[in-house]
MARDO-844675 format. One line per 4 residues: their letters; for each residue x, y, z of N, C-alpha, C. Coordinates in nm, 4 decimals. Layout:
<recs>
a	X Y Z X Y Z X Y Z  ...
</recs>
This chain:
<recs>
xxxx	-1.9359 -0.5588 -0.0589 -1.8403 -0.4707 -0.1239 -1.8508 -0.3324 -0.0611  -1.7890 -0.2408 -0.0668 -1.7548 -0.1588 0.0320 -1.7405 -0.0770 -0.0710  -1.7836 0.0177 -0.1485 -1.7888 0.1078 -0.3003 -1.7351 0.2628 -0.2136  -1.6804 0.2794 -0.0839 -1.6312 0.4118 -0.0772 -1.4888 0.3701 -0.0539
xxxx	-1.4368 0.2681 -0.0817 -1.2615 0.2248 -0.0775 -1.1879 0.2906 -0.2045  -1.0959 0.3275 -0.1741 -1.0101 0.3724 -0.2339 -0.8681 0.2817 -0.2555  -0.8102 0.2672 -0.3369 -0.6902 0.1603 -0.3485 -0.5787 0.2417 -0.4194  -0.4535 0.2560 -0.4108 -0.3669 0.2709 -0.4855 -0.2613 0.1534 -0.5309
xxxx	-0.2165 0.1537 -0.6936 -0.1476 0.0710 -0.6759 -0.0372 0.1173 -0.7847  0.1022 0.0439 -0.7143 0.2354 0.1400 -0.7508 0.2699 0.0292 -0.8474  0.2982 0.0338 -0.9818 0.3293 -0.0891 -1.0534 0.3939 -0.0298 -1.2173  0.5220 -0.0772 -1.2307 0.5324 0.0387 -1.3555 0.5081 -0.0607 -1.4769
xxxx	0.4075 -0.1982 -1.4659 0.3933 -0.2310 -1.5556 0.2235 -0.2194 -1.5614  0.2166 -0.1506 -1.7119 0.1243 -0.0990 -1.7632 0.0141 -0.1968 -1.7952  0.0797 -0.3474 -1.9094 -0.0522 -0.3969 -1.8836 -0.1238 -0.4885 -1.7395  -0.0141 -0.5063 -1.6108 -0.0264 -0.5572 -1.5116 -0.1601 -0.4409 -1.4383
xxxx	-0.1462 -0.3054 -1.4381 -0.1873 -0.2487 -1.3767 -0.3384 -0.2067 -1.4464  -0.3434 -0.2456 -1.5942 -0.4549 -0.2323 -1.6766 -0.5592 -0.3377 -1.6145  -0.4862 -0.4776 -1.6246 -0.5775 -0.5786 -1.5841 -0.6308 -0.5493 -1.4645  -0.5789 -0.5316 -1.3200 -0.5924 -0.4603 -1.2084 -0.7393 -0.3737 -1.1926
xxxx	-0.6935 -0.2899 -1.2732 -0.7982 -0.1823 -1.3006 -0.8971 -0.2492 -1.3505  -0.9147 -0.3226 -1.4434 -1.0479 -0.3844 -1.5049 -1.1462 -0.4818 -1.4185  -1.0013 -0.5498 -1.3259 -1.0797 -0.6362 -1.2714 -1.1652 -0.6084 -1.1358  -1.0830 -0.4680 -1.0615 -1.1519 -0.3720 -0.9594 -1.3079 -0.2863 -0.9986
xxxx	-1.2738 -0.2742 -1.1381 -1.4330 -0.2338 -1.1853 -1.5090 -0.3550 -1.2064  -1.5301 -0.4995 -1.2104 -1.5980 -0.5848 -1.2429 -1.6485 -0.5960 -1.0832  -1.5224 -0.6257 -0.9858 -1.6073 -0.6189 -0.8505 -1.6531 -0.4854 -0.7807  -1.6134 -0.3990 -0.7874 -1.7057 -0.3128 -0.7535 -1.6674 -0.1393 -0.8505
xxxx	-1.7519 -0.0883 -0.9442 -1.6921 0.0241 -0.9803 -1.6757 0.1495 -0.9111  -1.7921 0.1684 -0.8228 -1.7601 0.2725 -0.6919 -1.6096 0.2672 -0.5874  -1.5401 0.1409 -0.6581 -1.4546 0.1297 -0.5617 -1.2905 0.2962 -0.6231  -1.2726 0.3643 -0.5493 -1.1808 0.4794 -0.6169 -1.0440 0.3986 -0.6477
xxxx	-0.9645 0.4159 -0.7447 -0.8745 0.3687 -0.7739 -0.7609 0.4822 -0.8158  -0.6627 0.4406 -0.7489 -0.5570 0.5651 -0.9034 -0.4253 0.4637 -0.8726  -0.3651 0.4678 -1.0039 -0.2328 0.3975 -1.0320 -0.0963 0.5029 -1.0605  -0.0059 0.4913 -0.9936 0.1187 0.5411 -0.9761 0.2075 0.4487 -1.0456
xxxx	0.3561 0.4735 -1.0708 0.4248 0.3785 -1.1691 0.5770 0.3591 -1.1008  0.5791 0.3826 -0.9653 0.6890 0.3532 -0.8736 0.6443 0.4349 -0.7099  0.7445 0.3910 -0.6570 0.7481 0.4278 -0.5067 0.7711 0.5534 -0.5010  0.8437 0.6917 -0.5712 0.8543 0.7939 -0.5672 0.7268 0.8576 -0.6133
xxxx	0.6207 0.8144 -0.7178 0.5461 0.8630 -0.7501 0.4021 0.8357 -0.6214  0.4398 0.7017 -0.5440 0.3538 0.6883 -0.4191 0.3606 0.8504 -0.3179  0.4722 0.8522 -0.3296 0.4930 0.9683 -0.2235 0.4459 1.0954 -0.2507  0.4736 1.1247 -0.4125 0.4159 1.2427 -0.4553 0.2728 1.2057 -0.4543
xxxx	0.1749 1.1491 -0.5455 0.0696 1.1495 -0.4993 0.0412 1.1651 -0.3661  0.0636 1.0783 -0.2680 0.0205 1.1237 -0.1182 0.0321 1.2355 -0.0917  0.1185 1.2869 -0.1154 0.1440 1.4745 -0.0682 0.0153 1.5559 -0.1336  0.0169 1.5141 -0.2833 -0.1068 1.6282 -0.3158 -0.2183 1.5675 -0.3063
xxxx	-0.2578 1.4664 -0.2071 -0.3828 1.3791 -0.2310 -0.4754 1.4644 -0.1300  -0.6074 1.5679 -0.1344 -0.6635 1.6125 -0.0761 -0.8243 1.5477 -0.0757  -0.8182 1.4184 -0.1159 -0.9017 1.3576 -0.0815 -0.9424 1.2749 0.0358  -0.8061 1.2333 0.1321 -0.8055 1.1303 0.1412 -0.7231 1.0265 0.1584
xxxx	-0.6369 0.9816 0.2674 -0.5227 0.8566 0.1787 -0.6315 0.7160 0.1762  -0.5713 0.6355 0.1030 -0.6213 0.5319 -0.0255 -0.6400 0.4697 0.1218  -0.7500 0.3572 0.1163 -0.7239 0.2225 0.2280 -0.6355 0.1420 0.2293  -0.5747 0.1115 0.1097 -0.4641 0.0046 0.0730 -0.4208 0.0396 -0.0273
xxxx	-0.2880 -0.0073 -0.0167 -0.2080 0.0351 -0.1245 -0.1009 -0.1008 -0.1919  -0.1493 -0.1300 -0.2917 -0.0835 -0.2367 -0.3599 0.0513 -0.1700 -0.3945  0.1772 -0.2372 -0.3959 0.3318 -0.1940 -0.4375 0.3309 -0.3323 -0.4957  0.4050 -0.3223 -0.6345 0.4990 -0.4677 -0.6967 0.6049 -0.4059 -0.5974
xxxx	0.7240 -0.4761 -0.6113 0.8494 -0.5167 -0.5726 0.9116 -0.4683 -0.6548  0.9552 -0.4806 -0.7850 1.0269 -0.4364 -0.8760 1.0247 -0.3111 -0.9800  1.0263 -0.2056 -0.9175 0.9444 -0.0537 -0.9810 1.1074 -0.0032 -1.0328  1.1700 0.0760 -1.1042 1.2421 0.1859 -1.1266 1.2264 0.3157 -1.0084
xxxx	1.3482 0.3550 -0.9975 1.3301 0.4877 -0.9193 1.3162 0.4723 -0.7985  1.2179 0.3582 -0.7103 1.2131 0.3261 -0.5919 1.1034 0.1920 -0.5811  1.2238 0.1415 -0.5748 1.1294 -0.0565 -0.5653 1.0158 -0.0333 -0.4296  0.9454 -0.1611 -0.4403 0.8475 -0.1712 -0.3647 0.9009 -0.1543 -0.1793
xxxx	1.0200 -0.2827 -0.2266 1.0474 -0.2709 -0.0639 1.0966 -0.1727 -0.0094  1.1673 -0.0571 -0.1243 1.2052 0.0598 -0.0501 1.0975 0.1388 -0.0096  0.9688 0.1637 -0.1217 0.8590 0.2238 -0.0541 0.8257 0.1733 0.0690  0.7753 0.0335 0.0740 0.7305 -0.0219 0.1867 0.8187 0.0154 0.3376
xxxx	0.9187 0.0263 0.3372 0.9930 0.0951 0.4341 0.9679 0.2331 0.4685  1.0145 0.2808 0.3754 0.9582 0.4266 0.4085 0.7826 0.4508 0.4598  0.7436 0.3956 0.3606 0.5779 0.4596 0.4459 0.5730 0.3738 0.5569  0.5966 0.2655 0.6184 0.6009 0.2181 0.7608 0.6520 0.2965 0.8272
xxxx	0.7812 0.3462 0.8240 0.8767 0.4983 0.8987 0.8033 0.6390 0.8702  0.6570 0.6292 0.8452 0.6308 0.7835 0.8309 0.5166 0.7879 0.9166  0.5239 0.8590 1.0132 0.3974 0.8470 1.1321 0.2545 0.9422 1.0273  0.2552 0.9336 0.9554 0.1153 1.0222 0.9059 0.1168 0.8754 0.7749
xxxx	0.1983 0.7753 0.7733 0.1308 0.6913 0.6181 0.1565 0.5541 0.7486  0.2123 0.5467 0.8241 0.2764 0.4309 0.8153 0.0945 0.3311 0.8618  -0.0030 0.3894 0.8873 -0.1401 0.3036 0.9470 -0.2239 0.2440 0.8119  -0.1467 0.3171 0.6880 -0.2510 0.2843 0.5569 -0.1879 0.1112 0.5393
xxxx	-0.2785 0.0321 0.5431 -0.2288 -0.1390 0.4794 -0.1177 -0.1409 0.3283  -0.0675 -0.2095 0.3480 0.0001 -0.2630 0.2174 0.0097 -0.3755 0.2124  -0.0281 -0.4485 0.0609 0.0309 -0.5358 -0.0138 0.1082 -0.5304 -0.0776  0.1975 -0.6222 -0.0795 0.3481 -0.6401 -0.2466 0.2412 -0.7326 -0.3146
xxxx	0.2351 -0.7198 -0.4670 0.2475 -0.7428 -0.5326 0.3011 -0.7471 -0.6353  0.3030 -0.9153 -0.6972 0.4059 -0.9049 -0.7805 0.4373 -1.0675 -0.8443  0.5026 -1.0701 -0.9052 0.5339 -1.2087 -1.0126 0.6045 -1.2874 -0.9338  0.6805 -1.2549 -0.8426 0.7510 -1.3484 -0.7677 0.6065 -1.4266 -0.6315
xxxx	0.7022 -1.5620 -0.6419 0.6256 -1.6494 -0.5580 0.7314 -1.7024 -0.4661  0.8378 -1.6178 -0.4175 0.9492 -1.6671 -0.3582 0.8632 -1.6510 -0.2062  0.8812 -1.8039 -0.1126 0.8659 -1.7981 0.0336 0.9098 -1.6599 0.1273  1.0023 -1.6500 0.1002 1.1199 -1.5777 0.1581 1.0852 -1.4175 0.1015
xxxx	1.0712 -1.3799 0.0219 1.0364 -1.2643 0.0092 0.8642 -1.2122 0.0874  0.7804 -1.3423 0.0899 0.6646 -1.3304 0.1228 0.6898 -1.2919 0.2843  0.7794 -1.3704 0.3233 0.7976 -1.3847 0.5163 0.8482 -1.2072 0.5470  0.9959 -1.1763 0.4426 1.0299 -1.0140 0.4546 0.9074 -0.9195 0.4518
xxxx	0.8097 -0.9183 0.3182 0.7004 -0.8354 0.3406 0.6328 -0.8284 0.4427  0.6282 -0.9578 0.5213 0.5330 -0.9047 0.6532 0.6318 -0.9028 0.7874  0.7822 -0.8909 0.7216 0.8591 -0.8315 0.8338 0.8385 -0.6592 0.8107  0.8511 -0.6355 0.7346 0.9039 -0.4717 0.7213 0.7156 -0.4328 0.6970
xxxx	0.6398 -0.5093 0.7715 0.4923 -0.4334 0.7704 0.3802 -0.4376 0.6809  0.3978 -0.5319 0.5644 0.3030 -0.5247 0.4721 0.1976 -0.6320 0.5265  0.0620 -0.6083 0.4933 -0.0441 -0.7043 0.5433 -0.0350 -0.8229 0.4957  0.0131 -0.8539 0.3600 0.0331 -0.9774 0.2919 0.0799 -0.9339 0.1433
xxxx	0.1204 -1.0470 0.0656 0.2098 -1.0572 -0.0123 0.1072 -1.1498 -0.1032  0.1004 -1.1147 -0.2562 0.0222 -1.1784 -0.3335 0.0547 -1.1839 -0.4367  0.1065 -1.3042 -0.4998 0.1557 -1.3586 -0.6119 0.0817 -1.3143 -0.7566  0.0747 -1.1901 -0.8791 0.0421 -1.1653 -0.9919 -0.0502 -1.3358 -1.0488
xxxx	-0.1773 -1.2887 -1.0300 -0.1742 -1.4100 -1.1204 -0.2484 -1.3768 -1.2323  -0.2126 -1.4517 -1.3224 -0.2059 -1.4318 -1.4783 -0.3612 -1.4529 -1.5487  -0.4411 -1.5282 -1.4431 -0.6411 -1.5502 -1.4961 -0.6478 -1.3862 -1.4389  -0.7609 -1.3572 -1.5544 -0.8536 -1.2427 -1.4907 -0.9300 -1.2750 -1.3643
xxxx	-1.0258 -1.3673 -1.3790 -1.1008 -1.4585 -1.2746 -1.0331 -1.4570 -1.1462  -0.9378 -1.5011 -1.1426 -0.8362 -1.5420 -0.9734 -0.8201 -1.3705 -0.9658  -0.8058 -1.2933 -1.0173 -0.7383 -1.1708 -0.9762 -0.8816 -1.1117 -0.9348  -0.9813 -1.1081 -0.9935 -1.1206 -1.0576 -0.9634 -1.1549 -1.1495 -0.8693
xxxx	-1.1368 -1.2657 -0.8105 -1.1665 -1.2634 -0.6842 -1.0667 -1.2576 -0.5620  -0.9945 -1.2583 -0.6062 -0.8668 -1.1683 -0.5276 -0.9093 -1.0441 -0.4235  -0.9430 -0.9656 -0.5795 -1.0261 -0.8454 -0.5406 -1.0830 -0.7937 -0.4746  -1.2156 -0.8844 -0.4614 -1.3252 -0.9149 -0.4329 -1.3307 -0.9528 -0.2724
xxxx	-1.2084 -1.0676 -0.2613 -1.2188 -1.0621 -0.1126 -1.1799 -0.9639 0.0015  -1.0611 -0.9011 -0.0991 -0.9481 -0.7788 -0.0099 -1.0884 -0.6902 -0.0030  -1.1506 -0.6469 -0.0915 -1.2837 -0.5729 -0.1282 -1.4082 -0.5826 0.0390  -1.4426 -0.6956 0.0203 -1.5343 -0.7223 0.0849 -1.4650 -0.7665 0.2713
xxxx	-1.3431 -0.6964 0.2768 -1.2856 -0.7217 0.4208 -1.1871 -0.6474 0.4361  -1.2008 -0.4967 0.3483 -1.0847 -0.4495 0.3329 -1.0855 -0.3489 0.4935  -1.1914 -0.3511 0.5874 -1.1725 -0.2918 0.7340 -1.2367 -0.4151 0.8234  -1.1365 -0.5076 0.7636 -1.1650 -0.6222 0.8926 -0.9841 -0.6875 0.9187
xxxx	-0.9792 -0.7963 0.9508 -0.8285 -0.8589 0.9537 -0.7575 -0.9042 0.8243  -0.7142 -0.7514 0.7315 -0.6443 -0.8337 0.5999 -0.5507 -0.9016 0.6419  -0.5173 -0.9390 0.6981 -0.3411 -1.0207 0.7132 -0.4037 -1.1242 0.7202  -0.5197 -1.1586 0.8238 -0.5846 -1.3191 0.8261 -0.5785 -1.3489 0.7168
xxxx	-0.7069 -1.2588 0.6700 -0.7677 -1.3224 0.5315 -0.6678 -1.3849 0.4009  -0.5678 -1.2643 0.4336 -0.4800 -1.2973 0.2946 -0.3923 -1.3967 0.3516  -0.3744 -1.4396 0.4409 -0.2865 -1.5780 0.4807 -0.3806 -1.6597 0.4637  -0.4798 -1.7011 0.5141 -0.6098 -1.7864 0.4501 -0.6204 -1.8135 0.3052
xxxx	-0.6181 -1.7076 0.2504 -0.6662 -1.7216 0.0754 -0.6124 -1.8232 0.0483  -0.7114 -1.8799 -0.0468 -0.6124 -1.9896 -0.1559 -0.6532 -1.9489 -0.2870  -0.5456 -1.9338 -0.3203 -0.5288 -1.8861 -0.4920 -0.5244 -2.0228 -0.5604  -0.6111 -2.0261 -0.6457 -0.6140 -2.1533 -0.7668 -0.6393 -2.1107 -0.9115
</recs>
């Protein structure tokens, strides 16, 4: 586990992003976290973020104000964000949306799943390889 990672994740559902949070402190609590509640609020945070940008940044797909894939576009088109990783996450398990995310640049695409357990080791693996090949890994994973 890697306890100086930082993660952001853009999700305007509250208890999606609660579980998230709980399950990032079970695998590692040193790991930094902060949650935003759409793609416009990604951007503002980044601007006043004087820490630091996040290692990865989780986006759902379906936010108010600025959906995932519009974020995901934009920070790929911004030469100072476009090197930070992204995942979509999100409830959809559509093929086809998974193949677009890693057209327009995201490392991989990961289906909400509804066990605490699967999401904590979810976690856990992005966690423990989060500065090695995420795109492998997360095409590898098998979620059960």
């Amino acid at each position: 586990m890697n306890g100086n990672s930082f993660f952001l994740l853009a999700d305007d559902d509250r208890d999606d992003a609660e579980l998230f949070s709980e399950a990032l402190v079970v695998v590692d609590p040193a790991i930094k976290f902060h949650h935003v509640e759409n793609g416009h609020e990604v951007f503002h945070f980044l601007s006043k973020q004087n820490e630091g940008k996040p290692d990865l940044i989780f986006l759902d797909l379906n936010m108010p104000a600025m959906s995932g894939w519009q974020c995901l576009a934009k920070l790929k088109n911004d030469t100072t964000l476009k090197e930070i990783p992204v995942i979509m996450y999100s409830t959809s398990s559509n093929p086809r949306e998974k193949e677009i995310a890693i057209e327009l640049g995201a490392v991989g695409f990961i289906t909400k799943p509804t066990d605490f357990k699967v999401l904590k080791r979810i976690l856990e693996t992005i966690s423990d390889n989060i500065h090695g090949d995420l795109r492998k890994i997360l095409k590898e994973m098998v979620v059960v």
